[in-house]
PDB file of N, H, CA, C and O in Angstrom:
ATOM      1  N   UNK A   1       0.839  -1.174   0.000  1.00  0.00           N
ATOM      2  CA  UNK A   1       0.000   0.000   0.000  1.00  0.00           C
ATOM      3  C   UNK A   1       0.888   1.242   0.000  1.00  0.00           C
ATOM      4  O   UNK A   1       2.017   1.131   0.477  1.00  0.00           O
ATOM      5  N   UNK A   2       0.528   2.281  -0.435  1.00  0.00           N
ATOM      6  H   UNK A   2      -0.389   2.371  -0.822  1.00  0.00           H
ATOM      7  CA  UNK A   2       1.301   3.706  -0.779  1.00  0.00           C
ATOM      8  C   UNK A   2       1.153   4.377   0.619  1.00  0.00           C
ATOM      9  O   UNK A   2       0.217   4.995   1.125  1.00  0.00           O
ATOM     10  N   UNK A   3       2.300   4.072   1.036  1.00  0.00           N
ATOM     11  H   UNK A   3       3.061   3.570   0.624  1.00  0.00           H
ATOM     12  CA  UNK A   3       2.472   4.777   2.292  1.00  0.00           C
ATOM     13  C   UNK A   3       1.991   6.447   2.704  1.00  0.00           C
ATOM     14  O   UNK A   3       1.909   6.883   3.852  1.00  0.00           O
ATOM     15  N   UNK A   4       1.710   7.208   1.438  1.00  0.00           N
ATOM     16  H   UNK A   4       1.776   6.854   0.505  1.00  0.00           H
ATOM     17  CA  UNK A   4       0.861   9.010   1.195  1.00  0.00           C
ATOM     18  C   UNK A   4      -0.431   8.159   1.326  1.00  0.00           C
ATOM     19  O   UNK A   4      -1.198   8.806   2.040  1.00  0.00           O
ATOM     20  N   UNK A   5      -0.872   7.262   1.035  1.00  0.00           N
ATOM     21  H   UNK A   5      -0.249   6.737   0.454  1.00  0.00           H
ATOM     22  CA  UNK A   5      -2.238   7.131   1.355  1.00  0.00           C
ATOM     23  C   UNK A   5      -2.609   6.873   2.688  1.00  0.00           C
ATOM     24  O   UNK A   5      -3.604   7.385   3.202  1.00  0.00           O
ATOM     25  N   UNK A   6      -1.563   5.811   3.485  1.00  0.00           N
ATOM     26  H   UNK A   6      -0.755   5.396   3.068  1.00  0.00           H
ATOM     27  CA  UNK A   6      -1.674   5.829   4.948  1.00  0.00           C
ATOM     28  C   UNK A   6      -1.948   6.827   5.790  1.00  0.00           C
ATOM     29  O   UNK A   6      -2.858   7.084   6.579  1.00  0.00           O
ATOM     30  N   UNK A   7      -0.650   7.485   5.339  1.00  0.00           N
ATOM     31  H   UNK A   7       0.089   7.277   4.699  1.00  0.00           H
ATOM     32  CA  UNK A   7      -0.422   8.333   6.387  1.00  0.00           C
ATOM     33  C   UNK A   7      -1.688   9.657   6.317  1.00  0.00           C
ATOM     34  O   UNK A   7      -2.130  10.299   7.270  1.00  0.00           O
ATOM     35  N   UNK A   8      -2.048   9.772   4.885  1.00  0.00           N
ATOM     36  H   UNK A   8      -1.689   9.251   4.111  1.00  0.00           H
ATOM     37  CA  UNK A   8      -3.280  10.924   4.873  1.00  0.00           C
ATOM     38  C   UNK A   8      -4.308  10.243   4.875  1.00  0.00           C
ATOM     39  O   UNK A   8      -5.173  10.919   4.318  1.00  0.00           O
ATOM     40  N   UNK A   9      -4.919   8.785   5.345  1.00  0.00           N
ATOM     41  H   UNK A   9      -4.216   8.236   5.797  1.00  0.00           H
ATOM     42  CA  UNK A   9      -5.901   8.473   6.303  1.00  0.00           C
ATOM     43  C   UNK A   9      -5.749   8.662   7.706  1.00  0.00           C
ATOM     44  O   UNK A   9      -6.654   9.164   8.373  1.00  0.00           O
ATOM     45  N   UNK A  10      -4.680   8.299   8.193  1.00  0.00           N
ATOM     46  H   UNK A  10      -3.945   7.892   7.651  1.00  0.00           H
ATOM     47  CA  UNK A  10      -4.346   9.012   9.579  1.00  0.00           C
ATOM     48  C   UNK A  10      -4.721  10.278   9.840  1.00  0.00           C
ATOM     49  O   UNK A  10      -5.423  10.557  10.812  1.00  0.00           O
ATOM     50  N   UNK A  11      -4.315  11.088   9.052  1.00  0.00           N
ATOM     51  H   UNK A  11      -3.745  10.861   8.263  1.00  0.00           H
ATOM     52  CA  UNK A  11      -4.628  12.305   9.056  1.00  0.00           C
ATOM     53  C   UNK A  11      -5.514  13.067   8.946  1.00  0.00           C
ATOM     54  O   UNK A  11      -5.638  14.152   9.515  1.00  0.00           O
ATOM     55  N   UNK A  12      -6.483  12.372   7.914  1.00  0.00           N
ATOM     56  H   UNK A  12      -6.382  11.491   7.452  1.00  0.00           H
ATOM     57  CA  UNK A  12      -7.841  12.633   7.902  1.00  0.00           C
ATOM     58  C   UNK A  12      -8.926  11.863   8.881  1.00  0.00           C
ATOM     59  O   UNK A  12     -10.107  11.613   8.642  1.00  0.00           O
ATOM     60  N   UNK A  13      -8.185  11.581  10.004  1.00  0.00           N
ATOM     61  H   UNK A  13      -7.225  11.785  10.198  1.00  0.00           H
ATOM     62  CA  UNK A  13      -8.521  10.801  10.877  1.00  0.00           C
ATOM     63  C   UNK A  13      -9.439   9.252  10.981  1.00  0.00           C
ATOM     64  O   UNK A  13     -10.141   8.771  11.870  1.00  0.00           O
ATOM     65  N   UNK A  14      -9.005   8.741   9.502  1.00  0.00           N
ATOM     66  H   UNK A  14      -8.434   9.131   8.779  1.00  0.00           H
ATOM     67  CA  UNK A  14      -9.586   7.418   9.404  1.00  0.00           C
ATOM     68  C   UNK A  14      -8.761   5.979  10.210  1.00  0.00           C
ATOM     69  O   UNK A  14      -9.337   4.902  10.365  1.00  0.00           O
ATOM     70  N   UNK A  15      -7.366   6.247  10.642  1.00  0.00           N
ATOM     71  H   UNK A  15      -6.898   7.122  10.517  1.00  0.00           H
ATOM     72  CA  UNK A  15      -6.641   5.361  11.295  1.00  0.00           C
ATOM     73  C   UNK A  15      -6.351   6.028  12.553  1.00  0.00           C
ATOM     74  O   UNK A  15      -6.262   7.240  12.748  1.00  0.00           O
ATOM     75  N   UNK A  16      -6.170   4.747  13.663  1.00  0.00           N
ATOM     76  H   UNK A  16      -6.243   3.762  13.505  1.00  0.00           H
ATOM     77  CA  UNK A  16      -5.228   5.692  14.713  1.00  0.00           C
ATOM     78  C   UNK A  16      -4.149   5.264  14.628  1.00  0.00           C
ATOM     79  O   UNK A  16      -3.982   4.181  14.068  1.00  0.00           O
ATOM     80  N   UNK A  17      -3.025   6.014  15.183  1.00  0.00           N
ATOM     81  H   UNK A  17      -3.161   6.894  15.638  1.00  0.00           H
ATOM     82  CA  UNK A  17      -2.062   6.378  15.382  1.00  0.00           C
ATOM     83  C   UNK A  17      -1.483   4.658  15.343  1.00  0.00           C
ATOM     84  O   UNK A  17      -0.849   4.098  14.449  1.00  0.00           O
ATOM     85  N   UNK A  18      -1.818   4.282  16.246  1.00  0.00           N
ATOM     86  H   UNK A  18      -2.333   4.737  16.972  1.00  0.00           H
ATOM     87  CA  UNK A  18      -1.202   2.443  16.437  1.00  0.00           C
ATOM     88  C   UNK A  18      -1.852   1.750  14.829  1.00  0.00           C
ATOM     89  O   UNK A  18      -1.024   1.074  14.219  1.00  0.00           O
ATOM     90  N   UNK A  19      -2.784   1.850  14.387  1.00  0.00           N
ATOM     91  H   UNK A  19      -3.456   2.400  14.883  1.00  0.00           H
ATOM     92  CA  UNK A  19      -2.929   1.329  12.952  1.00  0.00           C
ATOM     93  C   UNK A  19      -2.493   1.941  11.910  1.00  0.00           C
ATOM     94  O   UNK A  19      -2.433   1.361  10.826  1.00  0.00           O
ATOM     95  N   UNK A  20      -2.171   3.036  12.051  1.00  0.00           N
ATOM     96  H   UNK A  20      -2.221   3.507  12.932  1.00  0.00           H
ATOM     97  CA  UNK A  20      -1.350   3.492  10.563  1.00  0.00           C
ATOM     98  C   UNK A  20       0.108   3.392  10.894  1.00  0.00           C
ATOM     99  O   UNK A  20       1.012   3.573  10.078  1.00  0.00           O
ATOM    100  N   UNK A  21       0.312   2.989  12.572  1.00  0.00           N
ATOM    101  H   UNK A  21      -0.423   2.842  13.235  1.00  0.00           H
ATOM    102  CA  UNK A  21       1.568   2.308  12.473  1.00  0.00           C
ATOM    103  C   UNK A  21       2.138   0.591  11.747  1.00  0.00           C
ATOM    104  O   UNK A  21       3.075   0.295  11.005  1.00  0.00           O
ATOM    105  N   UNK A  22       1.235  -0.088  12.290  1.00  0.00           N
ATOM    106  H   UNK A  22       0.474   0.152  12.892  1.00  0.00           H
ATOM    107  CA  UNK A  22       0.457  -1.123  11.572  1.00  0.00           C
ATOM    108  C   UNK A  22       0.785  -1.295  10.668  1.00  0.00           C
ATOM    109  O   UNK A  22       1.734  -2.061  10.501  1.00  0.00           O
ATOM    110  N   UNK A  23       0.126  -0.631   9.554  1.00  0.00           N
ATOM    111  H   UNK A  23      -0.646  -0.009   9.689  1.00  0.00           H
ATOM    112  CA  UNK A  23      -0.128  -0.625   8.109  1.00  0.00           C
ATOM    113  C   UNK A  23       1.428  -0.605   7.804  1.00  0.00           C
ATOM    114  O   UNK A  23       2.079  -1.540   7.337  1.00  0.00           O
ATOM    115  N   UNK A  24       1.913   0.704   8.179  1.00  0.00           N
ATOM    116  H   UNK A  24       1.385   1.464   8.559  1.00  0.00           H
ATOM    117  CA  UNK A  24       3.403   1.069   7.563  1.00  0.00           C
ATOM    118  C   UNK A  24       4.279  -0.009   7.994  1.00  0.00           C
ATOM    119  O   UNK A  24       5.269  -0.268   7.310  1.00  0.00           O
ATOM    120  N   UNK A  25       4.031  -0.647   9.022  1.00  0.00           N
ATOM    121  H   UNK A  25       3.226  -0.437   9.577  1.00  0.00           H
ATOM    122  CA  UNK A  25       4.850  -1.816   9.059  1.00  0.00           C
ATOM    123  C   UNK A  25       6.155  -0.785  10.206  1.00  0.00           C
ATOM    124  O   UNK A  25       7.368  -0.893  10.024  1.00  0.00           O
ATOM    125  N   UNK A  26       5.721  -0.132  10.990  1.00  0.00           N
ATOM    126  H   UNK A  26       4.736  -0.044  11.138  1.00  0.00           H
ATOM    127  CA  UNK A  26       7.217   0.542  12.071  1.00  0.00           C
ATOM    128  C   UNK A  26       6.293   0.593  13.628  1.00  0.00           C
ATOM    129  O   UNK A  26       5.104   0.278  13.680  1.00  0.00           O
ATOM    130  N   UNK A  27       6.759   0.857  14.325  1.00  0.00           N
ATOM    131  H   UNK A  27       7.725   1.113  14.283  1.00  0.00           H
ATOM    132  CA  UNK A  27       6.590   1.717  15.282  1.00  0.00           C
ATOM    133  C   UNK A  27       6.361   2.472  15.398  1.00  0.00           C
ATOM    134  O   UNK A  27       6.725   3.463  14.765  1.00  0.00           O
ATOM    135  N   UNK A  28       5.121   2.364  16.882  1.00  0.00           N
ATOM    136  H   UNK A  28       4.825   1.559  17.396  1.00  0.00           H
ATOM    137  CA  UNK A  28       4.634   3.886  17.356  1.00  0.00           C
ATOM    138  C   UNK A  28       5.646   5.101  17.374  1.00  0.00           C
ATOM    139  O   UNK A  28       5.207   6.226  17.135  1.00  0.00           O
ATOM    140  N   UNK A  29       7.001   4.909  17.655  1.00  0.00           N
ATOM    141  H   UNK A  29       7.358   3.996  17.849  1.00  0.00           H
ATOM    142  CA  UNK A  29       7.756   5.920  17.907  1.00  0.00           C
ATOM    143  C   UNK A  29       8.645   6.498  16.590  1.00  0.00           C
ATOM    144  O   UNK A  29       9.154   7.618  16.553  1.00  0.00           O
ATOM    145  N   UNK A  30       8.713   5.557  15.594  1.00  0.00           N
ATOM    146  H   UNK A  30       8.300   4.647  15.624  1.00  0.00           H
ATOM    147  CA  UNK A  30       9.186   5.688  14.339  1.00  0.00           C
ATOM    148  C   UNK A  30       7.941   6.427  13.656  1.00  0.00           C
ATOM    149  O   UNK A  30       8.183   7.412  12.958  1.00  0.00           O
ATOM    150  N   UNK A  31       7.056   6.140  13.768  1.00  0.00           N
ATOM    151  H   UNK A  31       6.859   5.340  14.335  1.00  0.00           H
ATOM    152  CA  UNK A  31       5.525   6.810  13.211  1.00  0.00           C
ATOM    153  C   UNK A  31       5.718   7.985  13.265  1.00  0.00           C
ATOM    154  O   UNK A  31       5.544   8.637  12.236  1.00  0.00           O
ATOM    155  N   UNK A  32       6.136   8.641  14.471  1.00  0.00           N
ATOM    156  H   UNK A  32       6.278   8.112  15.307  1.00  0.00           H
ATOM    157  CA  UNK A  32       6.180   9.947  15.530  1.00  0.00           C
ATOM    158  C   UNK A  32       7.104  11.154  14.494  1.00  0.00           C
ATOM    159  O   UNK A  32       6.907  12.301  14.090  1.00  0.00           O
ATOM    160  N   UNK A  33       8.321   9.984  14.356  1.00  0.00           N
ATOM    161  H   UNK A  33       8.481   9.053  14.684  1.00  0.00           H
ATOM    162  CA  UNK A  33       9.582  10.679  13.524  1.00  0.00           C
ATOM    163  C   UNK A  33       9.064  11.263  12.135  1.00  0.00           C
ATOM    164  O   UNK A  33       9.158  12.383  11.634  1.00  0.00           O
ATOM    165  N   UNK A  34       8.403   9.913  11.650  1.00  0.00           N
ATOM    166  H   UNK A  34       8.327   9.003  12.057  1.00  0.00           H
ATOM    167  CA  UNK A  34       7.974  10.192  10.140  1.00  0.00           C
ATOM    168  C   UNK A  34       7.156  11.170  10.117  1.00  0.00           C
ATOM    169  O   UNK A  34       7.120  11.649   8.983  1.00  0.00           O
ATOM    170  N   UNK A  35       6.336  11.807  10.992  1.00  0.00           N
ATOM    171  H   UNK A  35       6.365  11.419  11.913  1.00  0.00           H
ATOM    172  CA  UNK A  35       5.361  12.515  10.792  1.00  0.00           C
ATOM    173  C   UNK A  35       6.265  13.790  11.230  1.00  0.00           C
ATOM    174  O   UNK A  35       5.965  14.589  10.343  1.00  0.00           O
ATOM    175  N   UNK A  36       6.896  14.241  11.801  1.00  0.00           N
ATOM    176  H   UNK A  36       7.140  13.591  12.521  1.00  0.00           H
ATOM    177  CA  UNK A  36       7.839  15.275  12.046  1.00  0.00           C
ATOM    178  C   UNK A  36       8.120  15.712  10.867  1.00  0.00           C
ATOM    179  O   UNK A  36       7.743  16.828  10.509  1.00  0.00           O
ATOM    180  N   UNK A  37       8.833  14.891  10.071  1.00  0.00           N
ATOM    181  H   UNK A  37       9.139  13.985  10.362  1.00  0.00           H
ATOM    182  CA  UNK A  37       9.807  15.286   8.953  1.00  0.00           C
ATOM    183  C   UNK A  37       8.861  15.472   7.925  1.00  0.00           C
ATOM    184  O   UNK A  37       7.739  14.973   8.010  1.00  0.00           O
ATOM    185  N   UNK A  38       9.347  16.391   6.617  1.00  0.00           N
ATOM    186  H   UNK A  38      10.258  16.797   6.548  1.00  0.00           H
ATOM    187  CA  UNK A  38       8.612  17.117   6.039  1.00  0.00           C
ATOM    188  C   UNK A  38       8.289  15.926   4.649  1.00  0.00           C
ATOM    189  O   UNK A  38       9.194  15.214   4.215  1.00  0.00           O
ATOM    190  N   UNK A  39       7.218  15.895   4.229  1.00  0.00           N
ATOM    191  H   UNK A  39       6.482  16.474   4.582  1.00  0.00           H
ATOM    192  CA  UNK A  39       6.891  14.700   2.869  1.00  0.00           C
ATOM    193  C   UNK A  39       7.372  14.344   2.256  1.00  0.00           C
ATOM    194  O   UNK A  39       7.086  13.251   1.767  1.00  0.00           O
ATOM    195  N   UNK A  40       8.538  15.139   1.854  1.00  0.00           N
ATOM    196  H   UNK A  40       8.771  16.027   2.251  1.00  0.00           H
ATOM    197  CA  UNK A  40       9.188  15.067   0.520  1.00  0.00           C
ATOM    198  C   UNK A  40      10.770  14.370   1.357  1.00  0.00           C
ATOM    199  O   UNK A  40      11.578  13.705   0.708  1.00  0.00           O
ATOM    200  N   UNK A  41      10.910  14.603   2.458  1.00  0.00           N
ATOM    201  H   UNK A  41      10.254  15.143   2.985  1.00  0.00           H
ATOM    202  CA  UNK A  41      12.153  13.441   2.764  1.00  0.00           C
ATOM    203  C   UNK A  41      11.705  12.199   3.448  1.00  0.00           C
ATOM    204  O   UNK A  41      12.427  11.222   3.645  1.00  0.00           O
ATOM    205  N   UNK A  42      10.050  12.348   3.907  1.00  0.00           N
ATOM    206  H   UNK A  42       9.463  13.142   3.746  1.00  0.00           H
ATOM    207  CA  UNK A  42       9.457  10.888   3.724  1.00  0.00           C
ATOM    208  C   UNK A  42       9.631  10.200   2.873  1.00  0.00           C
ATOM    209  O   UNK A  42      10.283   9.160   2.962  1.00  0.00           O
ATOM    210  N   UNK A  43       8.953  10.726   1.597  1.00  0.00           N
ATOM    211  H   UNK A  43       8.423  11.570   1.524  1.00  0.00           H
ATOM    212  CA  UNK A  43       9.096   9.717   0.507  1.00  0.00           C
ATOM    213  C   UNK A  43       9.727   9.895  -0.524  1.00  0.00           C
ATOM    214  O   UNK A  43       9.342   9.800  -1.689  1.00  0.00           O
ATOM    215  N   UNK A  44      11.328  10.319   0.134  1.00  0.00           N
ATOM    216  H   UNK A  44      11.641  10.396   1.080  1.00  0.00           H
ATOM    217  CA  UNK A  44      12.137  10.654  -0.798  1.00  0.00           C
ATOM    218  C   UNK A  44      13.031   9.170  -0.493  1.00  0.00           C
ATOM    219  O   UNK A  44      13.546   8.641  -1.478  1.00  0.00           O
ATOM    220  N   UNK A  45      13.137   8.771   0.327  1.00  0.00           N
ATOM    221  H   UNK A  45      12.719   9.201   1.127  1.00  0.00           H
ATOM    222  CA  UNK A  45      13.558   7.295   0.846  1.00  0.00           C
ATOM    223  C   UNK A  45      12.287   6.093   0.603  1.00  0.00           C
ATOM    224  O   UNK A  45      12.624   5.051   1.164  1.00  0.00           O
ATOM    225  N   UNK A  46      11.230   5.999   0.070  1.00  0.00           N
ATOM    226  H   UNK A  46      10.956   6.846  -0.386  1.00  0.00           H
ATOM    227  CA  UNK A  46      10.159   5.592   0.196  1.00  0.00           C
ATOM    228  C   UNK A  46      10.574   4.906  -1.410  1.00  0.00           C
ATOM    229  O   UNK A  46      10.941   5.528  -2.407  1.00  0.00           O
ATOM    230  N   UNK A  47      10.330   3.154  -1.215  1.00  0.00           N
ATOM    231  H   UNK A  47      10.032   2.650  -0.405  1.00  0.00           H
ATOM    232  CA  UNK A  47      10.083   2.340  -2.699  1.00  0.00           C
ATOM    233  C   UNK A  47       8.883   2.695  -3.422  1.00  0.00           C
ATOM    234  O   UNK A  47       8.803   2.223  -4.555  1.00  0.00           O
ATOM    235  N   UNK A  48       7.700   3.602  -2.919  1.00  0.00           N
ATOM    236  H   UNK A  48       7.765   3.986  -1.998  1.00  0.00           H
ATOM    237  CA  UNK A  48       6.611   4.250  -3.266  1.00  0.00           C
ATOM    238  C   UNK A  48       7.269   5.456  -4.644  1.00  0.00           C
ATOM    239  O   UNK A  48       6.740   5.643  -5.739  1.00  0.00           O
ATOM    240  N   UNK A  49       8.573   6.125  -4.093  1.00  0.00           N
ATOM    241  H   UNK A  49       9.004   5.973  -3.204  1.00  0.00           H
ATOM    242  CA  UNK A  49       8.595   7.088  -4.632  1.00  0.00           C
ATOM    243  C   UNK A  49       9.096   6.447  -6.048  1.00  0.00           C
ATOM    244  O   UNK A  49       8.604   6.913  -7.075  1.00  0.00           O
ATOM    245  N   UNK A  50       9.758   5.722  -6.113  1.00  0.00           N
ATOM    246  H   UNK A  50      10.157   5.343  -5.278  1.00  0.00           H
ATOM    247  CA  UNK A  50      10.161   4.992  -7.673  1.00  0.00           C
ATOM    248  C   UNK A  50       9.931   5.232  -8.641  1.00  0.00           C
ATOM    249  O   UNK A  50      10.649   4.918  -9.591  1.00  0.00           O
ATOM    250  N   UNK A  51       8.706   5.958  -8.750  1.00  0.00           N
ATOM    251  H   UNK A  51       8.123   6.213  -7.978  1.00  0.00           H
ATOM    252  CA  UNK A  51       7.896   5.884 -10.213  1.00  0.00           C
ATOM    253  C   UNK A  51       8.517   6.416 -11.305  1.00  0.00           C
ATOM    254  O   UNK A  51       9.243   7.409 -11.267  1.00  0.00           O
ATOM    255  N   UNK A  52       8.204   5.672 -12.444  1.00  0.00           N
ATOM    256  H   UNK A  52       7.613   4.865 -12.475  1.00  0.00           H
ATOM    257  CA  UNK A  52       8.141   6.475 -13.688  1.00  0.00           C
ATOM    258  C   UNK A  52       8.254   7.669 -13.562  1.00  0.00           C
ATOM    259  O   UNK A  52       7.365   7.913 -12.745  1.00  0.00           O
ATOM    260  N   UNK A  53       8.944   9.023 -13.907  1.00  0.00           N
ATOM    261  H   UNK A  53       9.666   8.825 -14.570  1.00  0.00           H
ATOM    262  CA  UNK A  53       8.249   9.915 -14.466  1.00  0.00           C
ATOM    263  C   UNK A  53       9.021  10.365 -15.883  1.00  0.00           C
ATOM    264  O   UNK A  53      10.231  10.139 -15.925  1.00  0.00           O
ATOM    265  N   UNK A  54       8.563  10.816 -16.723  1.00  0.00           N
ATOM    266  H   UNK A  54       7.581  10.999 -16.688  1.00  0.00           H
ATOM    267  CA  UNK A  54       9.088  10.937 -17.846  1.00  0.00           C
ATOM    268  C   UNK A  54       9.504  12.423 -17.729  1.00  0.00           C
ATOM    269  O   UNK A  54       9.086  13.371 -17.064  1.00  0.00           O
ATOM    270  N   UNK A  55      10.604  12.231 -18.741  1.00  0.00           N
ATOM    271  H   UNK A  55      10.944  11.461 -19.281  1.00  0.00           H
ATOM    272  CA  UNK A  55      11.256  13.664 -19.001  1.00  0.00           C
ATOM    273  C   UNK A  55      10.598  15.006 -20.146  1.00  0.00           C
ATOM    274  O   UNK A  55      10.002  14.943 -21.221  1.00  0.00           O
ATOM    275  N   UNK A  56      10.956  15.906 -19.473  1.00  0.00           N
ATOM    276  H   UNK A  56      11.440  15.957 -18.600  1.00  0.00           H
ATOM    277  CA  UNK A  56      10.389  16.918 -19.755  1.00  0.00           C
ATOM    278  C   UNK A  56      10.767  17.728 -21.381  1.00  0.00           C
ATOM    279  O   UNK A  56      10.250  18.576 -22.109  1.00  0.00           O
ATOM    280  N   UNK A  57      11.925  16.897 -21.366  1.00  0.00           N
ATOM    281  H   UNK A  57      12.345  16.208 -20.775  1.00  0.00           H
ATOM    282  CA  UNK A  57      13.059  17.350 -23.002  1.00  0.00           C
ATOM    283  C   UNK A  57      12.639  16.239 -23.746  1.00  0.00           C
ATOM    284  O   UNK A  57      12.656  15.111 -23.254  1.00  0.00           O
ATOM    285  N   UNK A  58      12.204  16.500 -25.077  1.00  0.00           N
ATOM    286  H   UNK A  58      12.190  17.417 -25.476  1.00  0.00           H
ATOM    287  CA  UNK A  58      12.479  15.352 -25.815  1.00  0.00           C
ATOM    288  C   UNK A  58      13.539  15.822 -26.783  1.00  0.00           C
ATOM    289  O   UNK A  58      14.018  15.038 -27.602  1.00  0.00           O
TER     290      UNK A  58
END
């Protein structure tokens, strides 16, 4: 599962805190960290972020 979707059910208060730990597969206290740090160095380490994107030059 896409860990931006977790975490913004958490947020939109559809998980608690111990199940969107759950989901992500870490700890309550690792949860804590991830949510500190800003999105883009979340899932700048994240196998989520991988994707395709194509270049802008052809």
């Amino acid at each position: 599962m896409d860990k931006r979707k977790v975490i913004n059910a958490y947020r939109r208060g559809f998980l608690t805190p111990q199940e969107c730990a759950q989901v992500l597969g870490v700890e309550r206290k690792q949860l804590d960290d991830l949510l500190a740090e800003s999105a883009d160095d979340i899932y700048r380490y994240s196998s989520a972020a991988a994707v395709y994107r194509p270049s802008a030059s052809k």
